[in-house]
C-alpha positions in Angstrom: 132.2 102.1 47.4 130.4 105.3 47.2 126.7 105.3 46.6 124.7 108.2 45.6 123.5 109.6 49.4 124.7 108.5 52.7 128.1 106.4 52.5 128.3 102.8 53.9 130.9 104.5 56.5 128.8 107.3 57.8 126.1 104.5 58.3 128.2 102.6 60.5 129.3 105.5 62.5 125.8 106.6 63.2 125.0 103.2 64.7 128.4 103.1 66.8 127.4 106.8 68.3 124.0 105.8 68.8 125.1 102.8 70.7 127.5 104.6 72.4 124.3 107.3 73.0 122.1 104.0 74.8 124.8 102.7 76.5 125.3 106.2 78.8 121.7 107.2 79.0 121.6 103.4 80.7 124.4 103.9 82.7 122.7 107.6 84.0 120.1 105.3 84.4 121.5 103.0 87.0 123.3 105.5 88.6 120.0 107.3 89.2 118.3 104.4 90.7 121.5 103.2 92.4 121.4 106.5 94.6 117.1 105.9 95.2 118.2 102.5 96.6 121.0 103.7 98.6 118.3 106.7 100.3 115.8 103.8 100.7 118.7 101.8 102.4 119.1 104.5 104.8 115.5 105.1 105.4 114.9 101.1 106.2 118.0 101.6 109.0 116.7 104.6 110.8 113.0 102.6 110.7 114.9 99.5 112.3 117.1 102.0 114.8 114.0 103.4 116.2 111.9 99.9 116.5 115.0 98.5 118.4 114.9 101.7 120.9 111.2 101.0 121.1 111.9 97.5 122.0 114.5 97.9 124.4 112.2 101.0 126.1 109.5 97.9 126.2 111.6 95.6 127.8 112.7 97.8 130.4 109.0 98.9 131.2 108.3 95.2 131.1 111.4 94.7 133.8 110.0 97.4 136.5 106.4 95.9 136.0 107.2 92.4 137.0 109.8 94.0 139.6 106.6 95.5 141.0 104.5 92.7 140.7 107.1 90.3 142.3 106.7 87.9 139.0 110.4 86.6 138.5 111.9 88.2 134.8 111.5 85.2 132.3 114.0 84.6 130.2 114.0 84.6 126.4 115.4 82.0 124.2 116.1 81.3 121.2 113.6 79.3 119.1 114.9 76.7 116.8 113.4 76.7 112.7 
């Protein structure tokens, strides 16, 4: 089944490599975007370390004011949603 120019098989072929081609350009792809993700992750837990150590520095300000003050330390529960 040879026709004058390009064969039926080398047809085929091309569109198997090209697919082949997409498929792990796509998968550099993810892999790129995986590791962005992964540095935002670790950007978003130092933000949340540092807001915590904020908080708790807060809280024990808070403490030695009311200490001072004589107010008794109020107590924090948990809200129901």
């Amino acid at each position: 089944m040879a026709t004058e120019g390009i064969s039926l098989e080398v047809i085929i072929l091309a569109i198997i490599v090209g697919t082949l081609a997409a498929i792990v350009y796509s998968l550099r792809i993810l892999v790129l975007l995986e590791r962005r993700i992964a540095r935002v992750d670790l950007n978003i837990e130092k933000i949340a370390r540092r807001i915590v150590s904020e908080e708790m520095k807060i809280e024990r300000q808070e403490a030695v004011i009311e200490r001072k003050l004589g107010v008794k330390a109020k107590k924090f529960s948990k809200r129901k949603r």
